[in-house]
TITITOR-53174 format. One line per 10 residues: number of its first residue (from 1); their letters; for each residue x, y, z of C-alpha. Coordinates in nm, 3 decimals. Layout:
NUM) A) X/Y/Z; ...
This chain:
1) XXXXXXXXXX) -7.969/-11.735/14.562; -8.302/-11.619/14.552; -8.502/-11.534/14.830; -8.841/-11.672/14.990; -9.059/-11.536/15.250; -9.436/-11.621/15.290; -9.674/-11.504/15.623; -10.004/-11.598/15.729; -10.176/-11.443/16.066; -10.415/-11.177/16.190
11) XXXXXXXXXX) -10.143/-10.895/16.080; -10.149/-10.722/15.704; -9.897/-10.983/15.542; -9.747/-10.673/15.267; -9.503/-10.486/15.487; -9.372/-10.865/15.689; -9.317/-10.949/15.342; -9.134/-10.664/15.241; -8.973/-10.648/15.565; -8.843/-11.038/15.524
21) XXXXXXXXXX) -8.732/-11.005/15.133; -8.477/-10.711/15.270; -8.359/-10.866/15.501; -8.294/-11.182/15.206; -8.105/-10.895/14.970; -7.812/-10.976/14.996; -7.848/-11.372/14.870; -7.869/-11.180/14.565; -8.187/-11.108/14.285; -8.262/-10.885/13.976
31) XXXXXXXXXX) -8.644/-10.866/14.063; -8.913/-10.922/14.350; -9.263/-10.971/14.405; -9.545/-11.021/14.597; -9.893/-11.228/14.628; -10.139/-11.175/14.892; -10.513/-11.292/14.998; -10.817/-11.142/15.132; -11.024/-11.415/15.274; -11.186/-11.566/14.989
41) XXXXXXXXXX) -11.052/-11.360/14.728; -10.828/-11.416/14.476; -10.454/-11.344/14.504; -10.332/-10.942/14.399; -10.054/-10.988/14.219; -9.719/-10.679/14.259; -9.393/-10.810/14.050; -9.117/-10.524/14.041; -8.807/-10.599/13.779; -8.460/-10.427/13.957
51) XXXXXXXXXX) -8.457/-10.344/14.367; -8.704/-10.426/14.614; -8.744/-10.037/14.693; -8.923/-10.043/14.328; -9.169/-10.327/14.471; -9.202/-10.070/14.777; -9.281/-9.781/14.571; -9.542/-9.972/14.371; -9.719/-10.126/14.709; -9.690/-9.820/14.917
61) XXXXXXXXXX) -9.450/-9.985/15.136; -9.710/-10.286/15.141; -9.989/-10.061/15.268; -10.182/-10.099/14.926; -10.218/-10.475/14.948; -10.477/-10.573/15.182; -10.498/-10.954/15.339; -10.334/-11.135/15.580; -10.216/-11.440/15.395; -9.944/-11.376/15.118
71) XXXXXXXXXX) -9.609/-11.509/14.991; -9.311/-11.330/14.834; -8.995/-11.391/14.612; -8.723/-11.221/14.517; -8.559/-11.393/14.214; -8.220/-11.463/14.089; -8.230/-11.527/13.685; -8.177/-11.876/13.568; -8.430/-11.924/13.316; -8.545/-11.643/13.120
81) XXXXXXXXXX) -8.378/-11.279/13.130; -8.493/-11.026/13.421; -8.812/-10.893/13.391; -9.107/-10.800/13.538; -9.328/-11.092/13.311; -9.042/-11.382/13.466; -9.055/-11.237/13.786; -9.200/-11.424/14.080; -9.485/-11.510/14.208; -9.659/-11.718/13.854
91) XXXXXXXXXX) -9.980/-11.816/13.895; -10.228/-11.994/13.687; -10.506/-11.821/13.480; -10.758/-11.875/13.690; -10.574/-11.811/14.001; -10.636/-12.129/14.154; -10.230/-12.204/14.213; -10.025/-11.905/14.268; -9.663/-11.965/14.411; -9.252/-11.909/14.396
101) XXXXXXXXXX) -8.960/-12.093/14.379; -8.634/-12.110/14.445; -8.360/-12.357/14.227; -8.358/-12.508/13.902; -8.634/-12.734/13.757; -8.394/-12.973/13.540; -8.667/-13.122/13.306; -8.882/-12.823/13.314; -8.925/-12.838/12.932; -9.051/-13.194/12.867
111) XXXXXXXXXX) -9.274/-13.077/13.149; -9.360/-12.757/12.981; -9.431/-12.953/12.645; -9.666/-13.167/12.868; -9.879/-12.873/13.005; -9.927/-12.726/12.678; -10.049/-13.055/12.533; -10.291/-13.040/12.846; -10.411/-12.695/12.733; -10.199/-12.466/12.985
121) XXXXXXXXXX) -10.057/-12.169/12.786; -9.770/-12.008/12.945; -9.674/-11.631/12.986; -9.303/-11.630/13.082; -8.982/-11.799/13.017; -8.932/-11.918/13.355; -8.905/-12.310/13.482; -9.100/-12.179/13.774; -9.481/-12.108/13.556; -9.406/-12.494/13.497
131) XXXXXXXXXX) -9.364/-12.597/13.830; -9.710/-12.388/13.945; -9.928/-12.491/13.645; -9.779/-12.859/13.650; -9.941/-12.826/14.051; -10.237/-12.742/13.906; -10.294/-12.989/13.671; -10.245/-13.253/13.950; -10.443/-13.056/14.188; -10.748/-13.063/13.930
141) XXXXXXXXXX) -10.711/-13.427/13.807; -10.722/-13.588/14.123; -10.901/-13.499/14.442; -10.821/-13.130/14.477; -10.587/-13.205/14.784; -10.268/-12.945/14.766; -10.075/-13.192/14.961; -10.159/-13.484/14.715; -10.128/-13.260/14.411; -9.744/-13.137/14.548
151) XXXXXXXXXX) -9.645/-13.461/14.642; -9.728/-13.580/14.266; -9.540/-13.247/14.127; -9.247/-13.356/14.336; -9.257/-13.737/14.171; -9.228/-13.597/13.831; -8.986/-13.264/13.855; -8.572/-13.323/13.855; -8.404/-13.090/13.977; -8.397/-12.844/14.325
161) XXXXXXXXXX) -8.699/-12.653/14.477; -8.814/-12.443/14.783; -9.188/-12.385/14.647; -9.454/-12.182/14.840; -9.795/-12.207/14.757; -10.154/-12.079/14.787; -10.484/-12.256/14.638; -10.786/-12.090/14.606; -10.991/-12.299/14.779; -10.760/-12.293/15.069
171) XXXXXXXXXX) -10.745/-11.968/15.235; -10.554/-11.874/15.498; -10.274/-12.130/15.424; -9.980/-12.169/15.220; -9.828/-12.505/15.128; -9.468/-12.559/15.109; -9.233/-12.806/14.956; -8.868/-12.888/14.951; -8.542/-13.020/14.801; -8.203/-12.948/14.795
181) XXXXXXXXXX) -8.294/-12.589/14.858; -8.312/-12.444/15.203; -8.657/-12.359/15.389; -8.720/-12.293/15.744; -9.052/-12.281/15.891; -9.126/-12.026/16.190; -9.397/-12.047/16.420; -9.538/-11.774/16.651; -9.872/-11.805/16.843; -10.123/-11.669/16.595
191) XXXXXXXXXX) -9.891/-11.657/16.310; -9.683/-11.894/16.069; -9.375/-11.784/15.822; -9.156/-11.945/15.587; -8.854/-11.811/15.467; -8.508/-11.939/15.283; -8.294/-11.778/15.600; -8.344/-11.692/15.937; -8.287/-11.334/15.939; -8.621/-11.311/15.764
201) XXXXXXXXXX) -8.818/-11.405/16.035; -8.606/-11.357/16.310; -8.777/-10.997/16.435; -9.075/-11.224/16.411; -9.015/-11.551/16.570; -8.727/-11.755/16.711; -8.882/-12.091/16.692; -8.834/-12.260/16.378; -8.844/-12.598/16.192; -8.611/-12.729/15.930
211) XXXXXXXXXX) -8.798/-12.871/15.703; -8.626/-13.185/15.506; -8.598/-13.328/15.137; -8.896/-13.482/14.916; -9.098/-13.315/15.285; -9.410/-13.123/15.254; -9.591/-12.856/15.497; -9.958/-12.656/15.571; -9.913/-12.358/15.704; -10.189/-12.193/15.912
221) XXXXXXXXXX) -10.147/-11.929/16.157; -10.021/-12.035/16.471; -9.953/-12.412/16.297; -9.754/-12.591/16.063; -9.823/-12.979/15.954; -9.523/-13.148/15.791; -9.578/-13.424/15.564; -9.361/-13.708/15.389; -9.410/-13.787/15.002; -9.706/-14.078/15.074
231) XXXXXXXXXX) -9.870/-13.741/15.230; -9.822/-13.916/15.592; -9.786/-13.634/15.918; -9.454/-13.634/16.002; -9.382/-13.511/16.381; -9.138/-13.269/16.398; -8.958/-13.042/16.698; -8.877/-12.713/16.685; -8.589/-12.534/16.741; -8.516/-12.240/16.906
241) XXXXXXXXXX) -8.255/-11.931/16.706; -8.028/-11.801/16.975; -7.875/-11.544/16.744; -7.908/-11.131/16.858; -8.182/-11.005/16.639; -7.963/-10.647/16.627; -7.673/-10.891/16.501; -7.862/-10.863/16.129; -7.854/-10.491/16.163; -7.579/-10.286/16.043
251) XXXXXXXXXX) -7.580/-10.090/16.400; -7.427/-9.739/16.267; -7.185/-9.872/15.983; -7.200/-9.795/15.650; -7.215/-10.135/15.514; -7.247/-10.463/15.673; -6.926/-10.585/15.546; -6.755/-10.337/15.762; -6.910/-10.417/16.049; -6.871/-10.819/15.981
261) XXXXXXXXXX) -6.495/-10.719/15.967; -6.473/-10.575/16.276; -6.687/-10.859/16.424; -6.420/-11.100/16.355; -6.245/-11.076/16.695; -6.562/-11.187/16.860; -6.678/-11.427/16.603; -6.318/-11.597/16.621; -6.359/-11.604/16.993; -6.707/-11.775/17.053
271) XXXXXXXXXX) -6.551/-12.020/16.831; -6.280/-12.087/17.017; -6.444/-12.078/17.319; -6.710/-12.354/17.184; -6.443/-12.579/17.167; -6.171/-12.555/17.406; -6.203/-12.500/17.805; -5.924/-12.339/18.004; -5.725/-12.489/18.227; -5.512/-12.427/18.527
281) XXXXXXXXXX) -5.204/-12.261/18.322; -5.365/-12.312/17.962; -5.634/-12.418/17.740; -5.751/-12.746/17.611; -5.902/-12.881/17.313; -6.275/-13.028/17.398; -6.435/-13.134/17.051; -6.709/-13.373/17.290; -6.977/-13.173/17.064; -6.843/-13.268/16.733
291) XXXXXXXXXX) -6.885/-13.632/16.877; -6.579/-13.683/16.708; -6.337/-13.928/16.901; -5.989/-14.008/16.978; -6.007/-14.339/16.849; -6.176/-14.182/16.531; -5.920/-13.958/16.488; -5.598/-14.234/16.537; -5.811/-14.452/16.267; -5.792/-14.156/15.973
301) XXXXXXXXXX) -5.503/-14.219/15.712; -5.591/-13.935/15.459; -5.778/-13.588/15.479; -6.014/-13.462/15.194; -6.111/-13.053/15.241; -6.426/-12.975/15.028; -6.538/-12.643/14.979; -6.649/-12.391/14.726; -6.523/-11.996/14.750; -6.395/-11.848/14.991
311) XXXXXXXXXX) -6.451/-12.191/15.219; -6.188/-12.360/14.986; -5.939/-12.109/15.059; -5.987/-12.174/15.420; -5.905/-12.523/15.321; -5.622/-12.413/15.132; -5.447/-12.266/15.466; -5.589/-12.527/15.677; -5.409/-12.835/15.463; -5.051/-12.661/15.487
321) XXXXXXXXXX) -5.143/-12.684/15.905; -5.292/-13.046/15.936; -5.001/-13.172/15.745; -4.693/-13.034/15.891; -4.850/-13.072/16.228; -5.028/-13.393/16.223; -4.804/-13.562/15.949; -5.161/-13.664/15.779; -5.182/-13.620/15.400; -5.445/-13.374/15.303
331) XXXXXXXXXX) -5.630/-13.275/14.977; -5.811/-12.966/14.888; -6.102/-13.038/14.671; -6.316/-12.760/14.513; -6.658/-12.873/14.571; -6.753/-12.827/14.217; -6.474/-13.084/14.122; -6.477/-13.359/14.381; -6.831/-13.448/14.349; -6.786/-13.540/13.970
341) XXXXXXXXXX) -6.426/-13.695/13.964; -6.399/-14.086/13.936; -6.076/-14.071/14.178; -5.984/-14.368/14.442; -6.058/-14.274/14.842; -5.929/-14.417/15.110; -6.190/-14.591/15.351; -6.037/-14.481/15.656; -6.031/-14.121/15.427; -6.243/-13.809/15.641
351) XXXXXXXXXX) -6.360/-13.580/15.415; -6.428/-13.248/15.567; -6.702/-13.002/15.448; -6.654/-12.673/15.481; -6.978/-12.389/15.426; -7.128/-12.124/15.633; -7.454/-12.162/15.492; -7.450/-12.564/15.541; -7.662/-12.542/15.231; -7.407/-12.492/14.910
361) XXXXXXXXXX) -7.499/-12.706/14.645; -7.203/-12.851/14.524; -7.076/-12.925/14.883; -7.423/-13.073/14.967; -7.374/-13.317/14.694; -6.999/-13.412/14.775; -7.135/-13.491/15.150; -7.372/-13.741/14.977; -7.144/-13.899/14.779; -6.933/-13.923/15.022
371) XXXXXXXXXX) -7.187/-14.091/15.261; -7.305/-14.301/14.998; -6.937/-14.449/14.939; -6.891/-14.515/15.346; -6.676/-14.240/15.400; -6.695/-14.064/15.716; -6.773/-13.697/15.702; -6.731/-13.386/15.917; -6.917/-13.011/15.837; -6.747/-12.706/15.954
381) XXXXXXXXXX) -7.107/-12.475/15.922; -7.226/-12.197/16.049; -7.592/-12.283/16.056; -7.721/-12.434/16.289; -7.964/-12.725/16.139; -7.864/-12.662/15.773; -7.888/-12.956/15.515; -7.468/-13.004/15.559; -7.497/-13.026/15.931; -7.774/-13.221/15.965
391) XXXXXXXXXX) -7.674/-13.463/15.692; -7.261/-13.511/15.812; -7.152/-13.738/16.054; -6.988/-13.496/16.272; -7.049/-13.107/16.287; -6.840/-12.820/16.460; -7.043/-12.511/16.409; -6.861/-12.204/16.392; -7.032/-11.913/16.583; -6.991/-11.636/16.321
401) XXXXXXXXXX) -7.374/-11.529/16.392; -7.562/-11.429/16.096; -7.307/-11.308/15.802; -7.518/-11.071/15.580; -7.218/-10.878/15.299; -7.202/-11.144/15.024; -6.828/-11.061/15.078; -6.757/-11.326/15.423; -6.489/-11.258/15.639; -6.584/-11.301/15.960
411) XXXXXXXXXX) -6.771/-11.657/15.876; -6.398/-11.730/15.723; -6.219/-11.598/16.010; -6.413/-11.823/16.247; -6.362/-12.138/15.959; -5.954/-12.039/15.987; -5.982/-12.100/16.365; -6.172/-12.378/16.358; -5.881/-12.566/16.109; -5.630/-12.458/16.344
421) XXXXXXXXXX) -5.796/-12.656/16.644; -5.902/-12.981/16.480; -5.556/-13.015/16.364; -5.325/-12.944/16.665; -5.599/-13.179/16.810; -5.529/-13.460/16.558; -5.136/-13.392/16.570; -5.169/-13.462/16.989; -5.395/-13.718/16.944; -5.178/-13.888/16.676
431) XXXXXXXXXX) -4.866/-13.807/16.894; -4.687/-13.622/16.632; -4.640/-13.328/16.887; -4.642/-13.307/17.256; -4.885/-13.198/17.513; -4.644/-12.882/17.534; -4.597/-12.775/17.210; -4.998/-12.872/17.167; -5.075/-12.621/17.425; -4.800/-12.390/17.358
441) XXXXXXXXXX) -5.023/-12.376/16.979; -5.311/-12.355/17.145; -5.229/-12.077/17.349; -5.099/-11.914/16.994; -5.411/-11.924/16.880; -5.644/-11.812/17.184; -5.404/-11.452/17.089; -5.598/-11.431/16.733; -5.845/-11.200/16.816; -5.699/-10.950/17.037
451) XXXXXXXXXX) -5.425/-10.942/16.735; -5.660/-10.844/16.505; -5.805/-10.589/16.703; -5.487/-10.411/16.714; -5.473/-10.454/16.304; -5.843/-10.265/16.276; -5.746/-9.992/16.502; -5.476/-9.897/16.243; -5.759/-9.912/15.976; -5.707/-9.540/15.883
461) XXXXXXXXXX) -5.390/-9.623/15.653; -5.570/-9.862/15.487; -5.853/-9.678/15.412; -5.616/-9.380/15.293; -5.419/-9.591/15.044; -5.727/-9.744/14.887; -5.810/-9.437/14.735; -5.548/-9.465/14.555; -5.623/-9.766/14.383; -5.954/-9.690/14.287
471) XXXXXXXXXX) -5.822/-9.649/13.893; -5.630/-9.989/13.868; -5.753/-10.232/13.621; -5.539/-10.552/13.720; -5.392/-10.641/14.078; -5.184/-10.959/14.092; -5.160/-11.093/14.451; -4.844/-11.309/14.489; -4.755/-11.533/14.800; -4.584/-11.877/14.884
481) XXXXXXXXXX) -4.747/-12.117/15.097; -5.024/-12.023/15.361; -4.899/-11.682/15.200; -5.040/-11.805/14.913; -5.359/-11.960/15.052; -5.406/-11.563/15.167; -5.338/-11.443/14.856; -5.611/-11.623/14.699; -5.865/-11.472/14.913; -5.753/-11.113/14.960
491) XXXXXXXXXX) -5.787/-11.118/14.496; -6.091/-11.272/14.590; -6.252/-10.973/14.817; -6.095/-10.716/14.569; -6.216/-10.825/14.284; -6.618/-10.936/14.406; -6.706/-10.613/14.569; -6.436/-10.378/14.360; -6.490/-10.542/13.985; -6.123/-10.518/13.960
501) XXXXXXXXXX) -5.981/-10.743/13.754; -5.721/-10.941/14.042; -5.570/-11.226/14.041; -5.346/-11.458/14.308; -5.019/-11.653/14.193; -4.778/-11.880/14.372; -4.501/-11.638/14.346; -4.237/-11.942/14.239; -4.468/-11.926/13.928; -4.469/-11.574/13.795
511) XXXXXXXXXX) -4.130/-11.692/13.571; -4.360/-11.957/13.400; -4.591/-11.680/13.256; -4.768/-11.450/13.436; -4.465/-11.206/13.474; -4.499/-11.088/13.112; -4.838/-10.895/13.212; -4.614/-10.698/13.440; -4.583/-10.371/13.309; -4.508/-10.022/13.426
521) XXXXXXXXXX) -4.730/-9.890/13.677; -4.921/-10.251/13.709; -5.016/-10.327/14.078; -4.902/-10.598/14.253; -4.944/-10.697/14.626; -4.673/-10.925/14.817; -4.796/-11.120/15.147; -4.451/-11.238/15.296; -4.516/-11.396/15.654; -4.352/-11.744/15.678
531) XXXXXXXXXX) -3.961/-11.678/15.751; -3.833/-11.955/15.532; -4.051/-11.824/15.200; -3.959/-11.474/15.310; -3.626/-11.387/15.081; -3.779/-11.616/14.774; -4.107/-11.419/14.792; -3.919/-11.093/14.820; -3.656/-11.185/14.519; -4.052/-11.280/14.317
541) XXXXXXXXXX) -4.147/-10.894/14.401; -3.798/-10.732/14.305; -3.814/-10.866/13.957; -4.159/-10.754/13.885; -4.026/-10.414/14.053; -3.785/-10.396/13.816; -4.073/-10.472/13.536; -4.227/-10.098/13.646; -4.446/-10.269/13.899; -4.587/-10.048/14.215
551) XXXXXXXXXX) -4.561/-10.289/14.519; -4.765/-10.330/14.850; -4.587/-10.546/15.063; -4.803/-10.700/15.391; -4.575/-10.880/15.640; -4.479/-10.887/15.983; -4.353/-10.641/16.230; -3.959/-10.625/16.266; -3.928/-10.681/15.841; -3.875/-10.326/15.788
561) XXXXXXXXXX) -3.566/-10.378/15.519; -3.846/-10.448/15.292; -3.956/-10.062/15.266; -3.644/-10.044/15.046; -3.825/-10.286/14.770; -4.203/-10.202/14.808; -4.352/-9.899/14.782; -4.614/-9.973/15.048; -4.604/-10.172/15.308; -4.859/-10.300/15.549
571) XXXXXXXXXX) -4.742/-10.440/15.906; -4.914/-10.696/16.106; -4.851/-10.869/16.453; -4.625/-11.164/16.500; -4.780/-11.467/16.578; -4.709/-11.871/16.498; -4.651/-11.846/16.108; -4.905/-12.166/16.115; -5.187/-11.918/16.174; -5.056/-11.621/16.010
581) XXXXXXXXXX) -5.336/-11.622/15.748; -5.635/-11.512/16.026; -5.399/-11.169/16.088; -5.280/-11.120/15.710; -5.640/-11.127/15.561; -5.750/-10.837/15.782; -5.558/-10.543/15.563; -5.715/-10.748/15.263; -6.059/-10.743/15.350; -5.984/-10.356/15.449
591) XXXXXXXXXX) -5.843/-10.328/15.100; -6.120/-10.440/14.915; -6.367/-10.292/15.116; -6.235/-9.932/15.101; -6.159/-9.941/14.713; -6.542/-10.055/14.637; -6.656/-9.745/14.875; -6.408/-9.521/14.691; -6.558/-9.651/14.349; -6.927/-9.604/14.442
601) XXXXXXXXXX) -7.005/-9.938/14.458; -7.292/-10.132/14.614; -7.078/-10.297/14.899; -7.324/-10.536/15.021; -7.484/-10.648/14.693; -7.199/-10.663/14.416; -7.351/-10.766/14.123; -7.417/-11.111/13.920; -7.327/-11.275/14.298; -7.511/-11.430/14.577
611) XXXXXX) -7.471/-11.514/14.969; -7.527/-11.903/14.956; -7.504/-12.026/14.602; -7.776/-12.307/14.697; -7.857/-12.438/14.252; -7.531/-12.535/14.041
């Protein structure tokens, strides 16, 4: 949510900022802006209310705006409504503090109250004014150190922050603070950048520094000092992004999701590949870089999966797996819920994270709790050096690569195969299965990606039926089991990027109320790929048939008697029904996709969401 990107160099800072906040769009915003310094002069101020092409317009593509030194936002309403007055940067009447922010300042009116009683009038609804003229007074009062005067703001403000500041009497640098909101910190030779992702700087730089919580940071060109709350230097390394640059570029598709979709084979394979090694006649599981252990593993008497979104649903599929393999009991906790229930957990618990951006709020927090209480944790993440993975006793990074559609599917195609891994490995390692049928699995899944190649090349009748739908107003999804677990994420991709009302059902429960919004003509989609669910799930989908219901069936190859029940049907390959979801959510994420194109809709950027939802 929200977007930060601040330069300062020997280059004109407009167009890198520009350049940066687009490549930020799709975390989501309703208005952008910029601020940028000539030498000693005070900051111009450009705020835009709608897309960043309107900022463009204004700036001349950031040709207007001279100065090398300059910071820019693009903003994601909280407090006050969208506007160009509550857009980002705020700065103080005399100049002297201009800055953004991303998150939520929790007690920004008692410190709001306090300003005004101080003499600071205020211009905008926004908790982020506060936050910049609250810097100020500090700044003023005290010995006119920006260091000092943040570290005093960041005493006094609840709440989370990624702030980016200039001072007046400080040109050529922009101070920087954090907490509980991401920040990275890039450094080139005779240039310095922060930003709230990587692909913001990445045409730019590859080294970076992760700046951590209640840390502060100078940044001059070529240089960045880091700094702890007592305003001590804090020595930091830097770290090096090994992602393609082009891999944030839409390369010829339409729309990123698109292409993300048809990454998945890859994405799912690096993954793999990061954690098992082939052997003579098969593969083996090699989680050395999780630093995760046998004995760890033998000691574990219950499984917690936290995650929020689509992440949850990947724990969703992934508990059905760890427990009839590994005979473990397993809990899927919404991220949102765990962290404020009052529930008893086991000591020898592990409670697994789950979040591509490593930086979600909610499953941030449940991490800490969790660490606070003794309980070991590990992140499934696809950032490398995010707040999740840096904070969790054990990480296995996914290698998605950077995921730019708020829609994800290959980030939870790579999460799917990740599950499937750690728990054959636990079920071996507990002895609950064999070194046979543990490779035999194995080998099942190493076959995931080539599968779902063969599933995109038959895109076409996808994309043809979608039109179709383009009209419906409710689509109920219905499943049992992992079917189910798919079920909730193929309503999810339909109804973020489509606006189509969807929704996903254990089938066993349409009887208990749901069936009576089955109506003629009302659109329902069956996913029927475990055998032992498959008659119960088709009996579900004859008696909303018989309702007037127009059915899509998706299930595997060799079920053709079900073309006499649906009207549609989708095939997909045959694989282990354990790890069925990774092929049936293909057709699904085609599904969605195509109906938002046929509806005209912004793909990329549906509305009222963002990527990483980093403020609760």
């Amino acid at each position: 949510m929200c977007g930060i990107v601040g330069y300062t160099g020997n280059k004109k800072a407009a167009p890198i900022l520009l350049d940066g906040l687009a490549k930020l769009e799709y975390r989501g915003y309703d208005s952008a802006g910029l601020a940028v310094r000539d030498g000693q002069t005070d900051p111009v101020v450009v705020k835009a209310k709608g897309r960043l092409k309107v900022l463009a317009e204004k700036t001349d593509d950031g040709q207007a705006l001279k100065g090398t030194c300059g910071i820019g936002h693009t903003r994601w309403a909280t407090h006050g409504e969208p506007s160009e007055n509550n857009a980002h940067p705020h700065i103080t009447d005399d100049y002297n503090v201009v800055g953004v922010h991303n998150g939520i300042i929790e007690n920004y009116q008692e410190l709001r109250d306090k300003m005004i009683r101080k003499g600071y009038s205020f211009y905008s609804d926004t908790d982020t004014e506060v936050a910049i003229k609250t810097i100020d007074y500090y700044y003023k009062k005290y010995t006119h150190d920006p260091i000092e005067a943040l570290a005093k703001t960041m005493v006094r403000v609840r709440g989370s922050y990624a702030l980016a500041v200039m001072f007046k009497d400080h040109p050529g640098k922009i101070f920087v603070a954090r907490k509980d909101s991401p920040m990275i910190i890039g450094i080139s030779p005779d240039a310095a950048f922060v930003a709230s992702d990587v692909p913001a700087i990445l045409k730019y730089t590859r080294n970076v520094y992760y700046i951590d919580d209640l840390e502060m940071a100078c940044l001059e060109p070529g240089k960045a000092t880091f700094y702890n709350l007592d305003g001590d230097v804090v020595e930091k390394k830097a770290v090096e992004i090994d992602w393609d640059a082009k891999a944030a570029e839409k390369n010829g598709y339409e729309h990123f999701m698109i292409k993300e979709i048809h990454e998945q084979p890859r994405a799912i394979a690096d993954t793999l590949g990061s954690i098992t090694v082939p052997g003579k006649n098969c593969y083996k599981i090699d989680l050395s870089s999780t630093k995760f252990t046998d004995d760890d593993i033998r000691d574990i008497d219950q499984i917690y999966i936290v995650a929020c979104g689509s992440a949850y649903h990947v724990g969703v599929a992934a508990q059905y797996v760890f427990e009839e393999l590994s005979g473990i009991p397993v809990r899927c906790e919404l991220a949102s819920e765990f962290r404020y229930r009052t529930m008893p957990v086991s000591p020898k618990a592990l409670v697994i994270i789950i979040s591509q951006s490593g930086e979600t709020a909610d499953s941030l927090a449940a991490l800490r709790s969790c660490k606070s209480k003794g309980i070991k944790t590990l992140a499934i993440v696809n950032v490398i050096g995010s707040s999740i993975a840096r904070e969790a006793d054990h990480v296995l990074y996914t290698l998605a690569g950077p995921e730019i559609s708020v829609a994800t599917t290959k980030a939870y195609s790579a999460q799917l195969s990740a599950t499937y891994v750690l728990a054959i490995k636990f079920a071996s390692v507990r002895g609950a299965i064999d070194s046979d049928k543990a490779s035999a699995l194995l080998d099942e899944v190493m076959t995931i990606p080539d599968k779902i190649g063969k599933i995109l090349d038959d895109k076409e009748r996808i994309q043809w039926f979608a039109s179709k739908l383009a009209g419906e107003k409710d689509i109920f999804f219905v499943g049992r089991g992992i079917d189910y677990a798919t079920c909730l994420e193929g309503s999810l991709k339909m109804k973020e990027i489509s606006y189509i009302h969807s929704e996903a059902y254990a089938a066993g429960e349409l009887k208990h109320g749901t069936i009576s919004l089955i109506e003629d003509g009302t659109f329902v989609i069956g996913v029927l790929t475990q055998s032992r669910l498959y008659e119960k799930t088709l009996s579900n989908l004859v008696e909303t048939k018989s309702r007037g219901a127009y059915i899509m069936a998706l299930t595997d190859f060799g079920n053709y008697a079900i073309e006499d029940t649906a009207d549609f049907v989708v095939y997909v390959p045959r694989i282990c029904e354990l790890f069925s979801a990774s092929l049936a959510i293909v057709p699904l994420q085609l599904l969605g996709y195509y109906v938002s194109v046929a509806r005209g809709l912004d793909v990329d950027k549906p509305r009222n969401l963002a990527k990483s939802v980093t403020v609760e």
